[in-house]
SEFIZA-3560 file (N, C-alpha, C; in Angstrom, 3 decimals):
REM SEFIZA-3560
<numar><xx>0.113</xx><yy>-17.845</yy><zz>-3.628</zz><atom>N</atom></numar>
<numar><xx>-0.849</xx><yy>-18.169</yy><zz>-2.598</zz><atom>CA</atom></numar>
<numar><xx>-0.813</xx><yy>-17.066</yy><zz>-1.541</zz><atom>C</atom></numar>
<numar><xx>-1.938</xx><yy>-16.891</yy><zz>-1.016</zz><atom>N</atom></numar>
<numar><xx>-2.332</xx><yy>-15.799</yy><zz>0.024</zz><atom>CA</atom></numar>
<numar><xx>-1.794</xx><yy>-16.020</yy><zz>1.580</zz><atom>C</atom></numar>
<numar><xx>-1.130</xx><yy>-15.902</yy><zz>1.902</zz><atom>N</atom></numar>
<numar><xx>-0.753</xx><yy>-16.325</yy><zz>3.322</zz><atom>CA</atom></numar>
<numar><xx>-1.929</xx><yy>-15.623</yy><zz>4.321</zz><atom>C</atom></numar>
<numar><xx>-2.464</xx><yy>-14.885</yy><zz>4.105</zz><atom>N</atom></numar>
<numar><xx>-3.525</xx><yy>-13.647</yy><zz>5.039</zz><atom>CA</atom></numar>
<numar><xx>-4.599</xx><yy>-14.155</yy><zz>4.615</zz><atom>C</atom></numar>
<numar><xx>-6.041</xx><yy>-14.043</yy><zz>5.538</zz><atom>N</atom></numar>
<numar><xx>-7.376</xx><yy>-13.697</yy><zz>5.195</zz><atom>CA</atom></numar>
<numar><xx>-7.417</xx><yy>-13.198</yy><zz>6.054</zz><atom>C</atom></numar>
<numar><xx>-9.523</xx><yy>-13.225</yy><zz>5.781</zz><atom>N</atom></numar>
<numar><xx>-10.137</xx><yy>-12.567</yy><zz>6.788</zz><atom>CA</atom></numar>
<numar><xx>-10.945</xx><yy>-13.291</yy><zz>7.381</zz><atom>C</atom></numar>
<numar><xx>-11.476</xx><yy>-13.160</yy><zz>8.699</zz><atom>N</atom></numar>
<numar><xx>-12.030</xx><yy>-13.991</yy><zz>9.919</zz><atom>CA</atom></numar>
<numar><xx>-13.652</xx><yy>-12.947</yy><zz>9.760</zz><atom>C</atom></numar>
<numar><xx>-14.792</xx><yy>-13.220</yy><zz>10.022</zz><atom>N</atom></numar>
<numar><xx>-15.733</xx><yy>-12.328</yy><zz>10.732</zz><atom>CA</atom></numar>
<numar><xx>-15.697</xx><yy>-12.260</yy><zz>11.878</zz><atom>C</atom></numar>
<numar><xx>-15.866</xx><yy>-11.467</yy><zz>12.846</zz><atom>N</atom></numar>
<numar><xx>-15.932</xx><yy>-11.453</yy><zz>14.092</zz><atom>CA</atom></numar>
<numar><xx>-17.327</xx><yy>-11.254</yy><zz>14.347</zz><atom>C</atom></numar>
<numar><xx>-17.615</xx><yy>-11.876</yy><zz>15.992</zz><atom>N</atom></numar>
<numar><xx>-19.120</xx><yy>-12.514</yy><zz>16.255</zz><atom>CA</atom></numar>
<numar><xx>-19.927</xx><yy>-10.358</yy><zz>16.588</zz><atom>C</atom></numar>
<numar><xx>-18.883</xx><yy>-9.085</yy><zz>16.570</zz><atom>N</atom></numar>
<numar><xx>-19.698</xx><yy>-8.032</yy><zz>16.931</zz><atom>CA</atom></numar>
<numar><xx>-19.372</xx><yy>-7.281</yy><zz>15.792</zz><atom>C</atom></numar>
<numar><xx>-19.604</xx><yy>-8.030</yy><zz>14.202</zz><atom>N</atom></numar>
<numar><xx>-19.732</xx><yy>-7.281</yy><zz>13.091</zz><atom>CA</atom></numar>
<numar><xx>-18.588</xx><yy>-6.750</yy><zz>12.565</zz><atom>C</atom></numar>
<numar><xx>-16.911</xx><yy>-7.018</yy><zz>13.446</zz><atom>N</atom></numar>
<numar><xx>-15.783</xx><yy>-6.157</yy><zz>12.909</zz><atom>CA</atom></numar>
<numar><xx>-15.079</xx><yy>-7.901</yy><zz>12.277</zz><atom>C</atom></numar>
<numar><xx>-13.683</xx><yy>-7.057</yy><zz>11.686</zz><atom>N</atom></numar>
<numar><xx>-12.912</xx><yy>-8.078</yy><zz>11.254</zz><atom>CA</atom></numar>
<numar><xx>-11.988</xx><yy>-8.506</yy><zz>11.324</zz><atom>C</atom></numar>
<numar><xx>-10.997</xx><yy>-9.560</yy><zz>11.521</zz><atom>N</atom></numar>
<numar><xx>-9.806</xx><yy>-9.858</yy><zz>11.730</zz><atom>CA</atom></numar>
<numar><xx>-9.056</xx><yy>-10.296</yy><zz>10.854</zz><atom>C</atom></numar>
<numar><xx>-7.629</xx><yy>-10.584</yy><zz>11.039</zz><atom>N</atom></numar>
<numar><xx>-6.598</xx><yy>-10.721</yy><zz>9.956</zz><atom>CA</atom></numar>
<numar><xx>-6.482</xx><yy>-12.160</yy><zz>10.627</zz><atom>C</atom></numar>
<numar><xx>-6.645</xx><yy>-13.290</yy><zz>9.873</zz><atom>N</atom></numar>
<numar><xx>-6.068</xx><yy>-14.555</yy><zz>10.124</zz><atom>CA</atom></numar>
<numar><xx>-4.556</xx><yy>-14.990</yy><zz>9.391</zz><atom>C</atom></numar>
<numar><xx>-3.873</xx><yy>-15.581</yy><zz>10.346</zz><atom>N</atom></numar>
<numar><xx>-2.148</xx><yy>-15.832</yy><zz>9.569</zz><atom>CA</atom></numar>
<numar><xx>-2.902</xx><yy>-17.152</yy><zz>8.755</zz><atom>C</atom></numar>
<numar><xx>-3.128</xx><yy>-17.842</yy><zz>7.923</zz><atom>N</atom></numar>
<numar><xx>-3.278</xx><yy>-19.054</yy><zz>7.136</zz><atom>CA</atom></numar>
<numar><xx>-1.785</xx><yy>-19.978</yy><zz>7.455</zz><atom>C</atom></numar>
<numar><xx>-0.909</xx><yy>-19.980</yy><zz>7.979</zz><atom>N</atom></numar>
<numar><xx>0.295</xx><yy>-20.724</yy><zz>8.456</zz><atom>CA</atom></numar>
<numar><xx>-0.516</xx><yy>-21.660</yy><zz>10.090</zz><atom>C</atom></numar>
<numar><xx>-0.460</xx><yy>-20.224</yy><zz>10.682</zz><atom>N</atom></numar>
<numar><xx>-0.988</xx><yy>-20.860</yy><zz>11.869</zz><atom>CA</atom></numar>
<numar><xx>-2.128</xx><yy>-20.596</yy><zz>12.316</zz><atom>C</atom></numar>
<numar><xx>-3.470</xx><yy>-19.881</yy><zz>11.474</zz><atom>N</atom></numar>
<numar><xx>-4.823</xx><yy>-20.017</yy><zz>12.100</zz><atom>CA</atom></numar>
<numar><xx>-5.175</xx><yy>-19.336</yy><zz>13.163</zz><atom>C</atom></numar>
<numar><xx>-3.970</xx><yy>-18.708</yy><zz>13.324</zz><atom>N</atom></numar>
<numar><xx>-4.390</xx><yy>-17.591</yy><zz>14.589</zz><atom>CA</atom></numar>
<numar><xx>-4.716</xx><yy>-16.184</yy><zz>13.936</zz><atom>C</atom></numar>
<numar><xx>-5.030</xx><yy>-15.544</yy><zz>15.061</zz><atom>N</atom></numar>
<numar><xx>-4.914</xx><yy>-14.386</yy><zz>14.521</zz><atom>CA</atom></numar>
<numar><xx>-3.339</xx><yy>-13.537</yy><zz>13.981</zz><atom>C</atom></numar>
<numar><xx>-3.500</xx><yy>-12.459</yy><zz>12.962</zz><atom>N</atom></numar>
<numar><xx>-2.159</xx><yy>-12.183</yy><zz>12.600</zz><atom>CA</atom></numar>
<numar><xx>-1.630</xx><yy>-10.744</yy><zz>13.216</zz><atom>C</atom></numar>
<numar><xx>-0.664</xx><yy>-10.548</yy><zz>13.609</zz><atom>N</atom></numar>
<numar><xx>-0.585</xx><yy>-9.226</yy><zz>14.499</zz><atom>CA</atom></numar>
<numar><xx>0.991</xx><yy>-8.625</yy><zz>13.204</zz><atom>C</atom></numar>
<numar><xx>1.005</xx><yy>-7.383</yy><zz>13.833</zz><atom>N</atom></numar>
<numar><xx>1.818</xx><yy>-6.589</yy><zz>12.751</zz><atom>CA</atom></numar>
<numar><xx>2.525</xx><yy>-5.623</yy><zz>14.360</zz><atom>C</atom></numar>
<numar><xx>3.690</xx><yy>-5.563</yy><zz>14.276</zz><atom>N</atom></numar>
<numar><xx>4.749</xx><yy>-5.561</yy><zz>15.754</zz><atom>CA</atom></numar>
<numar><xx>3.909</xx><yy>-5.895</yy><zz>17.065</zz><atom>C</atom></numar>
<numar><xx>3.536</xx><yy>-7.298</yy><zz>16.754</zz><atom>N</atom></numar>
<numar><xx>2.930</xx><yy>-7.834</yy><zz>18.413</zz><atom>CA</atom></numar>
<numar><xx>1.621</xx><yy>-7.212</yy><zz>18.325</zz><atom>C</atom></numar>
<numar><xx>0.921</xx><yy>-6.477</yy><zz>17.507</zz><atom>N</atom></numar>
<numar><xx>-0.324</xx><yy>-5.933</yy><zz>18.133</zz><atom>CA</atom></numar>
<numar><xx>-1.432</xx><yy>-6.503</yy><zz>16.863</zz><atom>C</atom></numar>
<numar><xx>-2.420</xx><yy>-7.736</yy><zz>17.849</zz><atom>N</atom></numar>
<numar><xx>-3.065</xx><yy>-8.095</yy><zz>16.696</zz><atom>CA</atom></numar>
<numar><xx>-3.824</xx><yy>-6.913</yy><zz>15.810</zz><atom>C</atom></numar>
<numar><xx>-4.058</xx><yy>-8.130</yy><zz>14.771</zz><atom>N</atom></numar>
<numar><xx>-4.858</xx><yy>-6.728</yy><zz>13.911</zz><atom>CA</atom></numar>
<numar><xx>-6.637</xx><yy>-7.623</yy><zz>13.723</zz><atom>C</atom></numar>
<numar><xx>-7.018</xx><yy>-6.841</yy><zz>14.712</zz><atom>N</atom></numar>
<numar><xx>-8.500</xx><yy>-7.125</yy><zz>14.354</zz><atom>CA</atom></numar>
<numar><xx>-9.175</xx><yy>-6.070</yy><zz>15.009</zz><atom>C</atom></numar>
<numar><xx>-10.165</xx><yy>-6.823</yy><zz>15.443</zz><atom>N</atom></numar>
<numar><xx>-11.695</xx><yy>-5.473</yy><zz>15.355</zz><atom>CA</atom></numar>
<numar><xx>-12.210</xx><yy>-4.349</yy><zz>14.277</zz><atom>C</atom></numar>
<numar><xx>-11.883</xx><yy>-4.350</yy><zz>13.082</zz><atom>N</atom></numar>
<numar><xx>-11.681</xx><yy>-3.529</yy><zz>12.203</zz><atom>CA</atom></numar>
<numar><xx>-12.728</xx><yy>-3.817</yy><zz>11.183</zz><atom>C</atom></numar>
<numar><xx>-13.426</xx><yy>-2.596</yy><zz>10.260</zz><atom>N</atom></numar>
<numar><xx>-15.139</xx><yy>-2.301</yy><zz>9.548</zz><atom>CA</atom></numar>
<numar><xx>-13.651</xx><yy>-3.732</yy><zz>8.443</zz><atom>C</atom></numar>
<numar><xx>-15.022</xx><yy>-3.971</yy><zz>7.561</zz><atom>N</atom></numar>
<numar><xx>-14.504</xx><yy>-4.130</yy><zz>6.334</zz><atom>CA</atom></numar>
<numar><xx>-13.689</xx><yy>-3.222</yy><zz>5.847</zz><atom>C</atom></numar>
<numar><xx>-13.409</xx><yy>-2.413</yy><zz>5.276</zz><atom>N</atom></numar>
<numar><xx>-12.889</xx><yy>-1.969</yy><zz>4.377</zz><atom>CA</atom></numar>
<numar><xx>-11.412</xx><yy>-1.469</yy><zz>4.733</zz><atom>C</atom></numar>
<numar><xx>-11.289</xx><yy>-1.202</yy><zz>5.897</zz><atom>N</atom></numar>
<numar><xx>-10.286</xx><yy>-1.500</yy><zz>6.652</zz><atom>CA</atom></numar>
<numar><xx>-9.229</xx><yy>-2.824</yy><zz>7.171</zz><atom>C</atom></numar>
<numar><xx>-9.992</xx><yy>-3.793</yy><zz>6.810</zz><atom>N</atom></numar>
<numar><xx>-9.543</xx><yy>-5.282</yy><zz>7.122</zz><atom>CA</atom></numar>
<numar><xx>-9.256</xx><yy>-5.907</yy><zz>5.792</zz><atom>C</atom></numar>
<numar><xx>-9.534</xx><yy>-5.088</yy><zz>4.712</zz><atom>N</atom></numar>
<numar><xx>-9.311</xx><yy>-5.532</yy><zz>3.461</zz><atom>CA</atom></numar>
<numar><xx>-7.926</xx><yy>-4.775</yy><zz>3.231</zz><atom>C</atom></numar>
<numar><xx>-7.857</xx><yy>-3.840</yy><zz>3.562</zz><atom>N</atom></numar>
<numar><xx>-6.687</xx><yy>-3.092</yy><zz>3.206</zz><atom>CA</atom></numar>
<numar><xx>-5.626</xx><yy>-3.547</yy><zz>4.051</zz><atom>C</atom></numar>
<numar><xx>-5.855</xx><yy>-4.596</yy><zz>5.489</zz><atom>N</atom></numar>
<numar><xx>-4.622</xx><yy>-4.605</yy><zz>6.644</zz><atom>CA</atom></numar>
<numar><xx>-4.362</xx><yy>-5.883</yy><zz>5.446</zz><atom>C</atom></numar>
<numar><xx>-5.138</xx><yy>-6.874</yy><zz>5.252</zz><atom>N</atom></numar>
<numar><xx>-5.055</xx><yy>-8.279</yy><zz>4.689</zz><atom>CA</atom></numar>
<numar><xx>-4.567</xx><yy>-7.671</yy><zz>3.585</zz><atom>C</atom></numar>
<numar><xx>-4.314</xx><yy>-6.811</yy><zz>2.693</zz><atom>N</atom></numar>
<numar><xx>-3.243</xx><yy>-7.238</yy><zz>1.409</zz><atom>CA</atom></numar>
<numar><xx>-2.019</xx><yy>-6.394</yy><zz>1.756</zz><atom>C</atom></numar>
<numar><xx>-2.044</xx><yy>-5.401</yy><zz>2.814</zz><atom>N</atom></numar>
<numar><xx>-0.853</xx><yy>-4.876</yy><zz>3.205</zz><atom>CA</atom></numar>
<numar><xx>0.223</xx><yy>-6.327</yy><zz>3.542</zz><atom>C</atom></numar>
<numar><xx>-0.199</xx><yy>-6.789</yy><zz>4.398</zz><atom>N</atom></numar>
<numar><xx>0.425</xx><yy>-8.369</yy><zz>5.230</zz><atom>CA</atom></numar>
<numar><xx>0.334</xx><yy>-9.085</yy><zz>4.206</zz><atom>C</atom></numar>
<numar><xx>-0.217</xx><yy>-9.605</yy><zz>3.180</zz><atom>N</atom></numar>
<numar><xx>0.309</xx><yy>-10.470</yy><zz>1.843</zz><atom>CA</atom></numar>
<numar><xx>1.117</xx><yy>-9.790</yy><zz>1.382</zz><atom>C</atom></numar>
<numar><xx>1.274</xx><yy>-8.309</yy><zz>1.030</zz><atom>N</atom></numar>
<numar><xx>2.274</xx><yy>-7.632</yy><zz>0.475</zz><atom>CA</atom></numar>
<numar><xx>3.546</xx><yy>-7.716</yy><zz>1.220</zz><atom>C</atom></numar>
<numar><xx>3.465</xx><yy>-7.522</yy><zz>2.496</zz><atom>N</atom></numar>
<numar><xx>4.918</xx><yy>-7.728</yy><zz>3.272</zz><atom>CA</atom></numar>
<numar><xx>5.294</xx><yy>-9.433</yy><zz>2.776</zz><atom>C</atom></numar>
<numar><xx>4.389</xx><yy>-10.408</yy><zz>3.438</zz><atom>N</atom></numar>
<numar><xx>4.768</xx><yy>-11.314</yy><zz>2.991</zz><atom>CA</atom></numar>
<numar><xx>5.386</xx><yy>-11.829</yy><zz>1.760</zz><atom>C</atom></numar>
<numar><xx>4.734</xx><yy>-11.552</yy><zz>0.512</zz><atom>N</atom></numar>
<numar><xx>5.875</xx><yy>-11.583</yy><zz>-0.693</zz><atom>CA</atom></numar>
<numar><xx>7.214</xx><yy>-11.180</yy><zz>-0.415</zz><atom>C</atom></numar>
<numar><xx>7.064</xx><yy>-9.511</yy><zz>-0.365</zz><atom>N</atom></numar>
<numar><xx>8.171</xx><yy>-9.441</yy><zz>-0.130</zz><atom>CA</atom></numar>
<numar><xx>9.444</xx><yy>-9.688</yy><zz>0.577</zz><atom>C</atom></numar>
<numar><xx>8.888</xx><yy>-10.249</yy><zz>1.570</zz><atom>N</atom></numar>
<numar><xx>9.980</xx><yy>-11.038</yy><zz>2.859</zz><atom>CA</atom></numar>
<numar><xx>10.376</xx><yy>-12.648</yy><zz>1.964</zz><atom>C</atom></numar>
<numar><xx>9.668</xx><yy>-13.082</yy><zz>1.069</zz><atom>N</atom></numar>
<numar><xx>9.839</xx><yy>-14.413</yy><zz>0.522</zz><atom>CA</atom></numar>
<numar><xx>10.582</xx><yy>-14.455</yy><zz>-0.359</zz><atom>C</atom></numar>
<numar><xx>10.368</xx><yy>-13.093</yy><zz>-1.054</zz><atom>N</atom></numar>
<numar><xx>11.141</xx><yy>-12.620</yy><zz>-2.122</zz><atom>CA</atom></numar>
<numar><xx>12.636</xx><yy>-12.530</yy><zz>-1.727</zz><atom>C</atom></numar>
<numar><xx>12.487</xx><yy>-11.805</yy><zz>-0.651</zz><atom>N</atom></numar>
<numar><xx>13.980</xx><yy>-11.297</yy><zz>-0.280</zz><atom>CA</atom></numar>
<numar><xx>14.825</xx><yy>-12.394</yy><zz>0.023</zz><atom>C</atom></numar>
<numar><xx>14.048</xx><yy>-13.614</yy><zz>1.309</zz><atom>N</atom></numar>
<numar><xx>14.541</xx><yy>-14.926</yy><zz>1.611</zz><atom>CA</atom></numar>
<numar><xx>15.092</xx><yy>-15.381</yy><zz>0.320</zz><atom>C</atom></numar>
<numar><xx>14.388</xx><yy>-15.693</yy><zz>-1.091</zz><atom>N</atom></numar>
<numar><xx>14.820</xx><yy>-16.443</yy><zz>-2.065</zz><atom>CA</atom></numar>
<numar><xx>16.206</xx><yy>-15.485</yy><zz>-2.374</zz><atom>C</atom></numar>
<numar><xx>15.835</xx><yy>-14.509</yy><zz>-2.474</zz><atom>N</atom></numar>
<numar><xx>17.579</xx><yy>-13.735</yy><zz>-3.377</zz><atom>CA</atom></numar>
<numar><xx>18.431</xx><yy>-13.794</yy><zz>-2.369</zz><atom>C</atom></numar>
<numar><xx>17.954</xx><yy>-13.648</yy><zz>-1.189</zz><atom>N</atom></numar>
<numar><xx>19.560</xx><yy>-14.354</yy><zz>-0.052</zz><atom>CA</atom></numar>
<numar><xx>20.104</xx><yy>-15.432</yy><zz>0.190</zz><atom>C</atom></numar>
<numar><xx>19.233</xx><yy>-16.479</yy><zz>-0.374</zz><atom>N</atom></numar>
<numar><xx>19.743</xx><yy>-18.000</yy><zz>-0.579</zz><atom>CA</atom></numar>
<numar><xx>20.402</xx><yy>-18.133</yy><zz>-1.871</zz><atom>C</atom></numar>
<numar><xx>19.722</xx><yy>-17.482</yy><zz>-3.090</zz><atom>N</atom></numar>
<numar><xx>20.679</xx><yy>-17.722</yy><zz>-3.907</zz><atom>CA</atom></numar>
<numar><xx>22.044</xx><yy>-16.971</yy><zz>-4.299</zz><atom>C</atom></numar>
<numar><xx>21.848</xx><yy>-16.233</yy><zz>-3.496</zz><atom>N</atom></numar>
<numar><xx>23.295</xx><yy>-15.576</yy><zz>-3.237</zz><atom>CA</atom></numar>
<numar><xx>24.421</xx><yy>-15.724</yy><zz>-2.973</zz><atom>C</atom></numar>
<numar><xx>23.789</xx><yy>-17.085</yy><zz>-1.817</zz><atom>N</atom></numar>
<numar><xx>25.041</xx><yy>-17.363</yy><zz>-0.593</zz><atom>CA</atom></numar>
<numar><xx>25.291</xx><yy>-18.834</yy><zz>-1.756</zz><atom>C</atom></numar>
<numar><xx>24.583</xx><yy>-19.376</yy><zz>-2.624</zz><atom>N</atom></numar>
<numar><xx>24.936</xx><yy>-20.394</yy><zz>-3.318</zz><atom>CA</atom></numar>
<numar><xx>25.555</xx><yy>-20.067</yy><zz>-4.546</zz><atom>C</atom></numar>
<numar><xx>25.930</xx><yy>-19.087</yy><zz>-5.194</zz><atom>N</atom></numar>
<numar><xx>26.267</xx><yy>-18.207</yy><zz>-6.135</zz><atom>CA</atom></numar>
<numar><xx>27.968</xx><yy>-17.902</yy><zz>-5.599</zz><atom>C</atom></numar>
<numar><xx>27.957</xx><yy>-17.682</yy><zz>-4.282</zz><atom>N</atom></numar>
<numar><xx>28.998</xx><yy>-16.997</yy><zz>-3.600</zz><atom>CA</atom></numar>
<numar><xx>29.847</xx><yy>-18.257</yy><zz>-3.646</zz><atom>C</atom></numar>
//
């Protein structure tokens, strides 16, 4: 499942929505919006991509510490 989309914005640019909490999604504190399409397509699978991988990592550090 996609944790990221995309929002339209009401002056034609685009935003990154978090799907957790419906807000907008920011990447170190600085939201990520106002941005053409094609640009907002590329922030939205960058941020699903982190996201896997942060989920990924969570799962192999839990089963680690239960392994241990």
């Amino acid at each position: 499942m996609r944790r990221y989309n995309l929002r339209h914005e009401a002056d034609d640019r685009w935003l990154v929505v978090d799907g957790m909490t419906m807000q907008p999604a920011a990447l170190d504190g600085i939201p990520i919006c106002g941005m053409q399409w094609a640009e907002a397509c590329d922030m939205v699978d960058l941020m699903n991509t982190l996201d896997s991988i942060e989920r990924a990592s969570d799962r192999y550090a839990t089963s680690s510490r239960r392994s241990a």
